[in-house]
C-alpha positions, -999 to +999 in steps of 0.1 A: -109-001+125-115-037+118-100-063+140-086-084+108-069-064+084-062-087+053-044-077+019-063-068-011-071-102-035-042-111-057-039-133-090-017-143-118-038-137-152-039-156-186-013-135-198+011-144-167+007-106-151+004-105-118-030-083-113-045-068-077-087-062-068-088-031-054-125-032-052-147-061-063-145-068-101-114-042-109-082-054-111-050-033-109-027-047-138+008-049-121+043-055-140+053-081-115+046-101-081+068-078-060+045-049-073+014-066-070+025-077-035+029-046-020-005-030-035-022-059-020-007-047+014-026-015+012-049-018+039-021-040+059+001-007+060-030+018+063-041-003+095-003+003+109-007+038+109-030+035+137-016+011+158+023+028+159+033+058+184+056+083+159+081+087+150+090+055+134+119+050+107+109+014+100+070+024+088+082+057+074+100+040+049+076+012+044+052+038+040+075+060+015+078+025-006+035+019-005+035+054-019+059+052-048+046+022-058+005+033-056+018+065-078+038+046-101+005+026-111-017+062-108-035+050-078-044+081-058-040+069-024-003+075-030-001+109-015-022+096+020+005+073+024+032+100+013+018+127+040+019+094+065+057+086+058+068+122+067+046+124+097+060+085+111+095+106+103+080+135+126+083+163+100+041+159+094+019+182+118 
């Protein structure tokens, strides 16, 4: 794992919609800031996972939130992140 985790690029467009790169040149269209804020903190959250001894409320339910908001914009990673929140609640194996 990389010792600098940093959030995905973020920008407002032409059109005032916030928008996230989640690999060069392809920006995720997001219906506001607070969306696009917490699909930029992707890797952020991923990068937790391995740095936190389970179970733990506090990324459980910041994972459960990364989740609903990566499925709500039909961004596969969604059920990674879901798998993740019930294991930091210690139902996962």
């Amino acid at each position: 794992m990389p010792k600098s985790v940093k959030p995905l690029p973020l920008r407002k467009s032409d059109n005032d919609k916030w928008e996230v790169e989640n690999v060069p040149g392809n920006w995720i269209k997001c219906e506001n800031e607070a969306d696009a804020k917490i699909i930029s903190n992707v890797p952020i959250v991923r990068a937790k996972i391995y740095k936190t001894i389970f179970p733990n409320n506090a990324l459980s339910n910041e994972l459960d939130k990364t989740a609903e908001k990566l499925k709500q914009y039909r961004i596969s990673d969604y059920r990674f992140f879901k798998a993740m929140a019930e294991k930091a609640r210690g139902q996962g194996s």
